[in-house]
C-alpha positions as a Markdown table, in Angstrom:
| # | Residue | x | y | z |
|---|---|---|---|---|
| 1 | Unk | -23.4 | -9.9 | -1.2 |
| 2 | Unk | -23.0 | -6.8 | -3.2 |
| 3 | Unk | -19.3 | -5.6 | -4.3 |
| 4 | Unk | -19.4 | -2.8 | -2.4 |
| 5 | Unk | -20.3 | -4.7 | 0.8 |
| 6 | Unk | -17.2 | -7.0 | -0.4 |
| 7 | Unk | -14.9 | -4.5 | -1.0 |
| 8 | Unk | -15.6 | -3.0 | 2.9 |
| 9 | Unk | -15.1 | -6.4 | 4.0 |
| 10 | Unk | -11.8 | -7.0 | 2.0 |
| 11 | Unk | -10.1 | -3.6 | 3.4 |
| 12 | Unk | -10.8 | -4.1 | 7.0 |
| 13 | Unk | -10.8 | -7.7 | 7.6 |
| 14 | Unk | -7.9 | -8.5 | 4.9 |
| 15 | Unk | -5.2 | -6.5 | 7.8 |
| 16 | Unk | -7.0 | -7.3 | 10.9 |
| 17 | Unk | -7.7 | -10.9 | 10.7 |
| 18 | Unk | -4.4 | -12.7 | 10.6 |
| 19 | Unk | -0.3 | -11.4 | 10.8 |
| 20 | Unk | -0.3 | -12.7 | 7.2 |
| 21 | Unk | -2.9 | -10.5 | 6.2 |
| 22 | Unk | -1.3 | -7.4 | 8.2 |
| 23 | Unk | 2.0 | -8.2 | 6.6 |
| 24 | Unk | 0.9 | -8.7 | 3.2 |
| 25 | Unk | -0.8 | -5.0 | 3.6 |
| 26 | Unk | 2.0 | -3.8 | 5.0 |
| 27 | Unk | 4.3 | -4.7 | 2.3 |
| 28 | Unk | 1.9 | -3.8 | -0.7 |
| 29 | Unk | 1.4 | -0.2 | 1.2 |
| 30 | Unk | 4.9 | 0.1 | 1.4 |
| 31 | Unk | 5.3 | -0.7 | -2.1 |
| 32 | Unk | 2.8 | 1.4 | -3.8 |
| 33 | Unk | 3.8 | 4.4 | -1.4 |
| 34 | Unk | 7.4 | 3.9 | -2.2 |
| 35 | Unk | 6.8 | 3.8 | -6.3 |
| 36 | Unk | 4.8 | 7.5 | -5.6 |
| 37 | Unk | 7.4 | 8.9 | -3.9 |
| 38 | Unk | 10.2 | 7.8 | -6.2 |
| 39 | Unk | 7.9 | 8.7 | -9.2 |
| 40 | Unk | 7.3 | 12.4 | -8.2 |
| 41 | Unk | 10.8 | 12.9 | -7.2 |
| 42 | Unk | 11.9 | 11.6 | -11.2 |
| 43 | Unk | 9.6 | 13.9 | -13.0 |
| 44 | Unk | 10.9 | 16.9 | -10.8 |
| 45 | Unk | 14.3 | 15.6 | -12.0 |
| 46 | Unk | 15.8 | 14.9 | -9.0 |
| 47 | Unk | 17.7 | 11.8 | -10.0 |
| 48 | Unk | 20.0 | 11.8 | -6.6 |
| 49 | Unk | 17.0 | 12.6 | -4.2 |
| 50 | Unk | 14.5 | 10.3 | -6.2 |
| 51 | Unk | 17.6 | 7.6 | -5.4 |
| 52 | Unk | 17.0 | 8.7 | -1.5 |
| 53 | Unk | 13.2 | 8.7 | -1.1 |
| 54 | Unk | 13.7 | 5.1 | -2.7 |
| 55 | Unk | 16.0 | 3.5 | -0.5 |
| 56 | Unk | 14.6 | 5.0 | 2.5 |
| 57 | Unk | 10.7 | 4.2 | 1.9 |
| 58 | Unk | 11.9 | 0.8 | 0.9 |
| 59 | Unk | 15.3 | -0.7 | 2.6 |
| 60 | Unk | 14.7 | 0.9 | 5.9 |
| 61 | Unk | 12.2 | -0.4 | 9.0 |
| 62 | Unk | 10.1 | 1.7 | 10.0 |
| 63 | Unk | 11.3 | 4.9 | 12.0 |
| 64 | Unk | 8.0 | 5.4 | 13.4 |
| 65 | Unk | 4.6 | 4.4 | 14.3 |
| 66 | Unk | 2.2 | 6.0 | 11.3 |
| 67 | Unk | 4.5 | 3.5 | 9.0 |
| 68 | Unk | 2.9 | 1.2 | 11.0 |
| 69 | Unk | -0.7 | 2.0 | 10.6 |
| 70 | Unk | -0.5 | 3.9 | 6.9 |
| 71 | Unk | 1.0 | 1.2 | 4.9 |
| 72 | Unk | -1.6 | -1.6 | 6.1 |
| 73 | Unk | -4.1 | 1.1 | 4.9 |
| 74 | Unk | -2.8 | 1.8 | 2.0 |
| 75 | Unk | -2.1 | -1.3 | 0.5 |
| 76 | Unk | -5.5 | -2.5 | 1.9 |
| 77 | Unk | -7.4 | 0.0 | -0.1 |
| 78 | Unk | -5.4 | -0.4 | -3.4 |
| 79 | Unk | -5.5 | -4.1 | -3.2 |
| 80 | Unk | -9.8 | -3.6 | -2.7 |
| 81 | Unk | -9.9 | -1.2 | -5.6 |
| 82 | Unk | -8.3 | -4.0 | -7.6 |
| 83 | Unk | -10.1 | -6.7 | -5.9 |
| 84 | Unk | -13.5 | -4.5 | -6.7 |
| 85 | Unk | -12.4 | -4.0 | -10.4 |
| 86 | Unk | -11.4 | -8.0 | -10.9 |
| 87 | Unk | -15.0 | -8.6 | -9.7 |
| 88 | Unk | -16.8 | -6.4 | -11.4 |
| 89 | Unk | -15.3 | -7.7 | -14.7 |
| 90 | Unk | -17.3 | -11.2 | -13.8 |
């Protein structure tokens, strides 16, 4: 199997297989979208609202239902990107 055959594989089956997978996505979306967010906000030097987009990408639920289908995505790409690059080191 080639890597990039893998790699399509490990992005859409990795969040649609099991609620462990979809979770795990979740979580790793959430956390990669909330270190952008929190990141762009510090180098614009908005310490207070850097504080906000933290707490609100990370300590609330979700408040609606692209949270729900973005973050899986996200973190399900960025974890195949990583996956790809770990593999292509063999």
């Amino acid at each position: 199997m080639s890597l990039e055959i893998g790699f399509l594989k490990y992005v859409v089956k990795t969040p649609l297989t099991s609620k462990v997978g979809y979770v795990s996505m979740y979580l790793f979306g959430g956390t990669v979208l909330t270190f952008f967010n929190t990141i762009s906000e510090l180098f614009s030097g908005n310490f207070v609202n850097a504080f906000l987009e933290y707490f609100v990408y990370s300590a609330l639920p979700p408040t609606s239902l692209s949270n729900l289908i973005v973050q899986p995505i996200v973190g399900s790409v960025v974890a195949g990107i990583s996956w790809y690059i770990a593999m292509s080191k063999r």
